[in-house]
C-alpha positions as a Markdown table, in Angstrom:
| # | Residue | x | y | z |
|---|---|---|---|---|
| 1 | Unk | -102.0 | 171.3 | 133.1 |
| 2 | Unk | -104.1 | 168.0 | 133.0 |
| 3 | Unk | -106.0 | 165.9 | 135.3 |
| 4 | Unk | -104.3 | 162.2 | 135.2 |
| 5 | Unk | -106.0 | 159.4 | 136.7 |
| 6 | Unk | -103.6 | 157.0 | 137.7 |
| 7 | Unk | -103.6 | 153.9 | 140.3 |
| 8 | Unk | -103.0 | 155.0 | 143.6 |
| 9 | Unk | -99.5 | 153.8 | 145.1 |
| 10 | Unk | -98.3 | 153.5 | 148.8 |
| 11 | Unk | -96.5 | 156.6 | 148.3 |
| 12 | Unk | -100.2 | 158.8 | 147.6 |
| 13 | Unk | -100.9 | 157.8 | 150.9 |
| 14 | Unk | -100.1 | 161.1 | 152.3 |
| 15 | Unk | -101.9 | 163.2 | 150.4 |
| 16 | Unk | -104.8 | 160.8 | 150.4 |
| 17 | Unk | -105.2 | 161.1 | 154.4 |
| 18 | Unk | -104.8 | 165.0 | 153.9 |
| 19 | Unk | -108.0 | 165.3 | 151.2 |
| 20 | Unk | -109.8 | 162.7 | 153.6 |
| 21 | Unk | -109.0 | 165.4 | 156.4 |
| 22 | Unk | -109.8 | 168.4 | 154.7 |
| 23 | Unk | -113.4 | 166.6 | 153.3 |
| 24 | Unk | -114.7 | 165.0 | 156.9 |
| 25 | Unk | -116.0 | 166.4 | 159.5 |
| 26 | Unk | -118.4 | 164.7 | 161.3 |
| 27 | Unk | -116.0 | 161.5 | 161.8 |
| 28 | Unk | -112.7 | 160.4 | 162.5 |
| 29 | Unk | -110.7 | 160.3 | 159.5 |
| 30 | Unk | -109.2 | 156.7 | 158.9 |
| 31 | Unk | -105.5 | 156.2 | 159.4 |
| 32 | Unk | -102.7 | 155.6 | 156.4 |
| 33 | Unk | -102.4 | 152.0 | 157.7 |
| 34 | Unk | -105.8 | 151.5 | 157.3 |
| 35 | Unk | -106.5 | 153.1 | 154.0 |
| 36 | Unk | -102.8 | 151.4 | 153.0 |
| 37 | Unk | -104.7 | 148.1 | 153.8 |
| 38 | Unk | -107.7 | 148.5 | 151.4 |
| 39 | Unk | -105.2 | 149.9 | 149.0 |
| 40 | Unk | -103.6 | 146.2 | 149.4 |
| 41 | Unk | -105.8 | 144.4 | 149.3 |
| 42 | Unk | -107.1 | 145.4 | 145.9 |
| 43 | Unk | -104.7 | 147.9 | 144.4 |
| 44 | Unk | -106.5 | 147.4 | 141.1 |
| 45 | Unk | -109.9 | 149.4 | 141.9 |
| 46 | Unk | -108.0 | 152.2 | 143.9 |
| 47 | Unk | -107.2 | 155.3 | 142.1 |
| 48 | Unk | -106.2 | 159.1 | 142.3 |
| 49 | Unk | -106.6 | 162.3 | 140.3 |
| 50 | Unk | -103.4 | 164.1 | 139.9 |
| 51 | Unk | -102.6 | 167.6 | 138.5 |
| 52 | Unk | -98.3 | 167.5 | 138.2 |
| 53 | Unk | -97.7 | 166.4 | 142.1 |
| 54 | Unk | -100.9 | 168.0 | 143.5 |
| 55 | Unk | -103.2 | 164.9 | 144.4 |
| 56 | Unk | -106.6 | 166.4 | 143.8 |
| 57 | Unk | -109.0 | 163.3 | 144.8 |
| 58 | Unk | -109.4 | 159.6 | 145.3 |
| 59 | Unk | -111.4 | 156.5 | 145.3 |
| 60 | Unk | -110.8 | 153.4 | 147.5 |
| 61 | Unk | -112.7 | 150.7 | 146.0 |
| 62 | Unk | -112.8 | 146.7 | 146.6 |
| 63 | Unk | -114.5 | 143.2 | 146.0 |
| 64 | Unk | -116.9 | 142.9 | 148.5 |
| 65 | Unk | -119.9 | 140.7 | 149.7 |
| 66 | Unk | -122.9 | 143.0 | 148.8 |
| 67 | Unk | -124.9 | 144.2 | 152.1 |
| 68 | Unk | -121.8 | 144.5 | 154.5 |
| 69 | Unk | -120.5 | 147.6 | 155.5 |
| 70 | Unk | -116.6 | 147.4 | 156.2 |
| 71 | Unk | -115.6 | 148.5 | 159.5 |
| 72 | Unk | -113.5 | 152.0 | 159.2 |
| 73 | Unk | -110.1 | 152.1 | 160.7 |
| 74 | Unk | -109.3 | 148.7 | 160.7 |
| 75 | Unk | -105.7 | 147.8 | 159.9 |
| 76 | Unk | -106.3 | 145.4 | 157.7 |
| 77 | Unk | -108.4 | 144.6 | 155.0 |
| 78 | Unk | -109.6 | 140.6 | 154.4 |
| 79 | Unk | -111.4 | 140.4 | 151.3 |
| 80 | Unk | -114.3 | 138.0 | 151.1 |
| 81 | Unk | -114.2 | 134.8 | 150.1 |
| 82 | Unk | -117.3 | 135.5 | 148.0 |
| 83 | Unk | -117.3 | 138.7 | 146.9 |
| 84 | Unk | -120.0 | 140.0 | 144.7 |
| 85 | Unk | -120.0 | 143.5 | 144.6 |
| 86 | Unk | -117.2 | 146.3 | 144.1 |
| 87 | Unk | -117.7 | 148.8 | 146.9 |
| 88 | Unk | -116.8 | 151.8 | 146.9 |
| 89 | Unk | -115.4 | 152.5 | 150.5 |
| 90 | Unk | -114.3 | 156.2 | 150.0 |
| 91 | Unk | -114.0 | 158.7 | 147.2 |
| 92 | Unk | -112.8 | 162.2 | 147.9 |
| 93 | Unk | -111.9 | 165.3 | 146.0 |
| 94 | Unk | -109.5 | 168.0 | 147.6 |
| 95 | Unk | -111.9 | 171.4 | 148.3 |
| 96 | Unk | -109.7 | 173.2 | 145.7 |
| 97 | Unk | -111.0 | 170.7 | 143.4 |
| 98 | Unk | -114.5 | 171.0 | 143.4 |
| 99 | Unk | -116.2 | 171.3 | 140.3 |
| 100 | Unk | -113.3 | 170.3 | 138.1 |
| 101 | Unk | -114.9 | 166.7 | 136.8 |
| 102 | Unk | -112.1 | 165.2 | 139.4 |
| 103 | Unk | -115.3 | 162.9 | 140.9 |
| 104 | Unk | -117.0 | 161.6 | 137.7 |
| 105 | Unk | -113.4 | 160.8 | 136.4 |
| 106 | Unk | -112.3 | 158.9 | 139.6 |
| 107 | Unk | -116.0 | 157.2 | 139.1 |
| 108 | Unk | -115.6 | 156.5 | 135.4 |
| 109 | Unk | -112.1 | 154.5 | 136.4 |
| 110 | Unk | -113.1 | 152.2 | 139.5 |
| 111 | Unk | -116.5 | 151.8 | 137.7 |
| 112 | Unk | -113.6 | 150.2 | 134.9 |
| 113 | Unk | -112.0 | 148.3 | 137.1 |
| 114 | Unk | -115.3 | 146.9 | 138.5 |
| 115 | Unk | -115.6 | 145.7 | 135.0 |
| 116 | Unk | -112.5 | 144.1 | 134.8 |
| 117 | Unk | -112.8 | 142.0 | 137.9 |
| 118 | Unk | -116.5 | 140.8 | 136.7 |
| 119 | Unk | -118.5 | 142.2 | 139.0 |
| 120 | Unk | -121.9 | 142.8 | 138.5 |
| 121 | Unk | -122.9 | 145.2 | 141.5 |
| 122 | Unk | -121.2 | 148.4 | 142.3 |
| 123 | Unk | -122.2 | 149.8 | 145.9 |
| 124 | Unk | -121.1 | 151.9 | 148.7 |
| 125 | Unk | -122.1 | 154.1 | 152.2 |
| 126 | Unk | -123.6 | 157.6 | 151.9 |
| 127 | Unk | -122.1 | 159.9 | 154.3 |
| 128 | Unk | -122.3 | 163.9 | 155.3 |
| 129 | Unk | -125.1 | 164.3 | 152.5 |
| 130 | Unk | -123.9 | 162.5 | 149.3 |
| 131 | Unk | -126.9 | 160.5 | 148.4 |
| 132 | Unk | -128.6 | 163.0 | 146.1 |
| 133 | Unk | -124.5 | 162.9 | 144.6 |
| 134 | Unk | -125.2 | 159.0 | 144.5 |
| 135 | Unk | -128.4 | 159.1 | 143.6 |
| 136 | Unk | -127.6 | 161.2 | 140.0 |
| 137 | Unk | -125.0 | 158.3 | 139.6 |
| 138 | Unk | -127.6 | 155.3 | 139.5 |
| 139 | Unk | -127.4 | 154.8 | 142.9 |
| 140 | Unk | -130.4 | 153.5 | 145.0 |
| 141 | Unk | -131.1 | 153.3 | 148.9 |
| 142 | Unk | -131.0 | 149.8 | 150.2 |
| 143 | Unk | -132.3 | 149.2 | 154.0 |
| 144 | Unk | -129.8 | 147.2 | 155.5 |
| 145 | Unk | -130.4 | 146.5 | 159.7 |
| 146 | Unk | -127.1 | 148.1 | 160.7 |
| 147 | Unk | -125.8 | 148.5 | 164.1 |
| 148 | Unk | -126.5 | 151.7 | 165.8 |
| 149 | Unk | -122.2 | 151.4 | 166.6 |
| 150 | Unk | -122.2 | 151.1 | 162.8 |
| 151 | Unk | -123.6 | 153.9 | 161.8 |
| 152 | Unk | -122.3 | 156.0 | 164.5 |
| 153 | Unk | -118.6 | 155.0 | 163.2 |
| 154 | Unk | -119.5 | 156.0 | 159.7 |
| 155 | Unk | -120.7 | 159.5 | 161.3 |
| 156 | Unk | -124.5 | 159.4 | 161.9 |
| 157 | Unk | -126.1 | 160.0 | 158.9 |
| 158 | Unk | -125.7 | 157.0 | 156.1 |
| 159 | Unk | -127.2 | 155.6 | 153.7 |
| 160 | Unk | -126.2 | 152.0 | 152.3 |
| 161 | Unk | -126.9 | 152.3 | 148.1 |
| 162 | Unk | -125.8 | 150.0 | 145.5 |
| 163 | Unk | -126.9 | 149.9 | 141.8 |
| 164 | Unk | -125.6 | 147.0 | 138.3 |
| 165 | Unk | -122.7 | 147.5 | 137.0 |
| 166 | Unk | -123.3 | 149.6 | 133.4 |
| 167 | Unk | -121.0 | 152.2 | 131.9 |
| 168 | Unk | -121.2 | 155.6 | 133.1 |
């Protein structure tokens, strides 16, 4: 059977939460309302890999103002004004998944979408050791004077990276 990739809907939720609980450790896992939020607020860069009904990863991706780190388990999500930059607040593959292309596929669609809404930056937050993952993606480190409560919500270790907008 085939991998789909497929906009994520308010009824992936679930299953979203469960990869996000299976794939982080060294944090808190965000609720469904809050990951329901970012899906809201742009349900156009947020998107899952499916095999049949198994739900085998996820990105959550927005318009953003380049430099900010959203907060995690907020409720809702206010886009900027301004945005300038898709972000890419959380991508996730199910353990069972690993190795399957699910990550590069879920890359290659909000990296789409980022084309679509005419952004010219795509960045995000390295967590738990996925800058060298990043880093073989185009990614580069930017130093960014965050909050010491910041980076403890994001679990410790991050690493704020951003690279243009090209294809894959």
């Amino acid at each position: 059977m085939s991998i789909h990739i497929r906009l994520m809907q308010p009824t992936d939720l679930p299953s979203v939460w469960q990869v996000q609980c299976a794939c982080y450790s060294n944090f808190e896992p965000e609720t469904q309302v809050s990951l329901g939020a970012k899906r809201e607020a742009s349900p156009q860069s947020c998107f899952v890999a499916v095999q049949g009904d198994v739900l085998l990863g996820y990105v959550i991706a927005m318009p953003w103002a380049y430099g900010v780190v959203p907060a995690l388990n907020d409720p809702s999500c206010n886009l900027p004004a301004e945005a300038d930059c898709l972000y890419l607040h959380d991508m996730a593959i199910a353990p069972a998944a690993a190795g399957q292309g699910v990550g590069q596929r879920l890359f290659e669609a909000v990296t789409e979408a980022g084309h679509k809404l005419e952004l010219s930056k795509l960045a995000l937050t390295a967590i738990e050791g996925a800058k060298g993952y990043w880093q073989r993606h185009g990614f580069v480190p930017v130093a960014l004077p965050l909050s010491a409560a910041k980076v403890a919500q994001y679990g410790g270790n991050i690493t704020y990276m951003s690279r243009e907008m090209h294809s894959c």
